[in-house]
N, C-alpha and C positions, 0 to 999 in steps of 0.2 A: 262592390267595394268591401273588403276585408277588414275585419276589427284592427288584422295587424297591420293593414295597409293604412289606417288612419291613424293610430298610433307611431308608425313611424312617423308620416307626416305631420303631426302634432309638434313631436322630440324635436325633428326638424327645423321647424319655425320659431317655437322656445327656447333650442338652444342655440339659433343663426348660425349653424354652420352643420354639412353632416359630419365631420367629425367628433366634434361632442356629443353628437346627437346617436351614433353612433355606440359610442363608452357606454351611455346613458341607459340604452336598448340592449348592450351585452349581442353586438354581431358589428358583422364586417363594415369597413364605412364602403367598400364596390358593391356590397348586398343591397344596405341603404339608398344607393344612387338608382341600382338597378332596381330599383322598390319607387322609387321619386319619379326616374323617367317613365316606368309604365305606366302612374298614373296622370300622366300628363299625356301620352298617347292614346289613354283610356278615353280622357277627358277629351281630348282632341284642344287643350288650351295650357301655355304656360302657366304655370303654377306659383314659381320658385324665379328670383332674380337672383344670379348668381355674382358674384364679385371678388376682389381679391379680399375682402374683409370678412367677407360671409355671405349669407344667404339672408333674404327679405321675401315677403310673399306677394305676389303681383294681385289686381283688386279680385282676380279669381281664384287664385289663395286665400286671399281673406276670407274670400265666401265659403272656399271648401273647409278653414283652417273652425268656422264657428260651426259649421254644422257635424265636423265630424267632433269637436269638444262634446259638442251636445248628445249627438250617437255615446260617447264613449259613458259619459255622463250616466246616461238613463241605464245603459247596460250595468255599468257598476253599480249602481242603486239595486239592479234589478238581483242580480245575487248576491250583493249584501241580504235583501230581502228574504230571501230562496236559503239560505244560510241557515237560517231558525228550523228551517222544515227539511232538512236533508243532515246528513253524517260527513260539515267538511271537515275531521280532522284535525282543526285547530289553524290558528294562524301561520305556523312555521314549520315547514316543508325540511328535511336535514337529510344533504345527501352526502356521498363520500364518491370521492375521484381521484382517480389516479395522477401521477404526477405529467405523465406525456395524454394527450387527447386530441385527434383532429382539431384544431380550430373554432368552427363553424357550428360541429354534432350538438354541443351542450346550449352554444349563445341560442341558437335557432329555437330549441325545445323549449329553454327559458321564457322567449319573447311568446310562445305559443298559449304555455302555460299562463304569460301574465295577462293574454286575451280573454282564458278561459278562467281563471280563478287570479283577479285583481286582490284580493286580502291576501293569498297566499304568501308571504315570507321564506325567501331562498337561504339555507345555512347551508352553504359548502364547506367541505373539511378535505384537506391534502391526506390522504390515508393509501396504504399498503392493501392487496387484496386478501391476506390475511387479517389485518384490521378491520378491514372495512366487515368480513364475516362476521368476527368476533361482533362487533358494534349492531350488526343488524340484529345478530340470534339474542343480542343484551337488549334489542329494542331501542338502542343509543342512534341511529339509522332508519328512515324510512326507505332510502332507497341508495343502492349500490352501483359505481361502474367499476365490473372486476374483469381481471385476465382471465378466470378461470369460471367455468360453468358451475354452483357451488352441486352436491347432492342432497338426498333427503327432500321429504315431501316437506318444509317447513317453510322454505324460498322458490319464490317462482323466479324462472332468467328468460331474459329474452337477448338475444345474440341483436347486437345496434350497429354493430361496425367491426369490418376486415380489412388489414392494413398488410400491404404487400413493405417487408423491413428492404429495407437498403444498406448501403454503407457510407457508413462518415469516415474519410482518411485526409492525411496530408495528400496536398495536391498532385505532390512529382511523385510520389508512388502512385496513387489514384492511377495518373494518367499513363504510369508503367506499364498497370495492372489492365486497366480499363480497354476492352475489345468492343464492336460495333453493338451489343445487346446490353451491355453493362462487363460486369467483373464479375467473375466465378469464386464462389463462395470458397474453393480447396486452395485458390491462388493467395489465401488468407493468413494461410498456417504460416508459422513463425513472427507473425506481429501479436501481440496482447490483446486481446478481449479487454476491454472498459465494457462491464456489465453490473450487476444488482444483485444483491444476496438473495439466498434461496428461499429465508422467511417470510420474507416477502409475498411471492406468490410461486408453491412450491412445484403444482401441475405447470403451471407455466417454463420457470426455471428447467425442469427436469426434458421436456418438449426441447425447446430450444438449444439445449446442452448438448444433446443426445444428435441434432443433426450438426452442430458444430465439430461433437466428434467426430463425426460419421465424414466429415469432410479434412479430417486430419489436424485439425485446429485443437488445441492445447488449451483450456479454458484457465487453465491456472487455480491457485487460490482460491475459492469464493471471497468475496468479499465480507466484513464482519457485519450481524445481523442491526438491521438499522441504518445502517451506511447507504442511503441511496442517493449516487454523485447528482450532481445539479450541472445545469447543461453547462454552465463558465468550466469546471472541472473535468467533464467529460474532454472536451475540445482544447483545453488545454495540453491533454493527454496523447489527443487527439494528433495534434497538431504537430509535437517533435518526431512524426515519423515510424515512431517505433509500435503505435497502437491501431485499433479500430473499434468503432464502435457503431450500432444499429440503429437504426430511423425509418420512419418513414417518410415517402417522396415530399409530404406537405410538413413538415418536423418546423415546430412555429417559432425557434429561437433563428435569430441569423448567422449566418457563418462569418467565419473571418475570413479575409481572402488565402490564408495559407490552407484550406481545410475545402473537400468540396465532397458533395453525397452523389452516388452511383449506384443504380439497378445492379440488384444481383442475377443475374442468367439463371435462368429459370422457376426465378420467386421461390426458394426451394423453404421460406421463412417469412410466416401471413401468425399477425399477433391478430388476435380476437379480443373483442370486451363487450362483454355482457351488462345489461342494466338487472339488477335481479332487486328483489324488496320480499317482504314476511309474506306469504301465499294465505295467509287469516288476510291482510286489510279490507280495507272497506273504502279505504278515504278518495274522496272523487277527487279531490286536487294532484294524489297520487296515479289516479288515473287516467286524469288529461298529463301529466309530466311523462308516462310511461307510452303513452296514445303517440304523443308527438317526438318521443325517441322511435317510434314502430316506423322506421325508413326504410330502404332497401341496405341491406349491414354493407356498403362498401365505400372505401377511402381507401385509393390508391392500388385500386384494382382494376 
């Protein structure tokens, strides 16, 4: 049994429901379940009584719900202790992320990290990947999720996640447009690009431009620097017909029913994000957070 498998079952039971329990843990509440039922087929014994009010723990919940306090217990004590004698880097962990991110990539790491380093302190900040550079090279940043691979020996990156983009359109063109594999990225030209200014993240921007030209598509304007739309505006845009704009398959806002997302024919448009941090650190809480982004880089691939 797993430090995080007892940890969620803890959240669980103190928060009587996995939804909360859930928030609480920073991941999915179907992760949750699917976390809840394995250890019930592990155990080979109900754990959890479920109900329309919430969740209660049956007497072998009880049992398991004191013995894993007491696991979780003595492990925390035990690098509190270990603390004094190793380089953790301080209480508070400050990363920077982008405004879109798979779902699942960051809660997961989070809950892995709070296994392995319980005192660590999570600071996230909504940043640009030019921001988030600037901030790491000022030392304002221990660790980075950018679009762009950064250079120079000063940042180390590790590529975490490839996203095959799609498209967001109004419905009744959507389904004009849309053939048995998805929608061809040329059948595009003459609706508006809803996109992000190029300060932002400039290798990225100039990548993605470049095949939108290449497929006849009119990028328009840039947008002015700092402007980066929020999903309500994008889809707003979205919606009267006359625009489109990129996603991926798992894109975590929900749609409206006038608006629906479609494979583009042949993925010819895969975003990448890198977790990169100062290639000097040392700090082990940085290194169990970096350990547990080291997945295989794919969403929606």
């Amino acid at each position: 049994m797993e430090l995080r498998e007892m940890r969620a079952f803890v959240a669980v039971v103190e928060e009587g429901g996995l939804s909360a329990a859930a928030r609480r843990l920073h991941i999915s509440q179907p992760a949750l379940s699917q976390t809840v039922v394995a250890l019930e087929r592990r155990f080979g014994v109900r754990l959890l009584v479920r109900s329309s009010t919430g969740v209660r723990p049956t007497d072998a919940g009880v049992t398991l719900l004191a013995e894993a306090r007491a696991v979780l217990a003595r492990h925390d004590r035990a690098l509190a202790a270990m603390a004094a004698h190793t380089e953790a880097g301080g209480s508070v962990l400050r990363i920077g992320i982008p405004l879109e991110l798979p779902t699942d990539l960051l809660s997961r790491a989070l809950a892995e990290l709070a296994d392995a380093s319980p005192v660590t302190r999570v600071q996230a900040r909504h940043l640009s990947t030019a921001e988030q550079l600037t901030a790491l090279r000022d030392g304002e940043l221990d660790l980075g999720l950018l679009r762009e691979r950064p250079t120079g020996p000063d940042l180390d990156a590790m590529l975490v996640v490839e996203e095959r983009l799609g498209v967001l359109l109004a419905t009744e063109p959507a389904d004009k447009l849309r053939g048995p594999e998805g929608i061809h990225l040329d059948a595009l030209a003459g609706l508006d690009w809803v996109g992000f200014p190029r300060s932002g993240s400039p290798a990225w921007y100039d990548a993605l431009t470049a095949t939108l030209r290449g497929h006849g598509i009119d990028i328009g304007a840039e947008p002015p620097a700092g402007q980066s739309l929020i999903a309500e505006v994008k889809l707003a845009a979205v919606g009267t017909g006359r625009a489109f704009t990129l996603a991926p398959p798992n894109w975590s806002q929900p749609l409206p029913d006038n608006v629906t997302w479609s494979p583009l024919v042949g993925h010819p448009l895969v975003r990448r994000t890198w977790a990169v941090w100062p290639a000097g650190s040392h700090r082990r809480d940085l290194g169990h957070l970096v350990a547990a982004l080291d997945q295989p880089p794919s969403a929606g691939l």
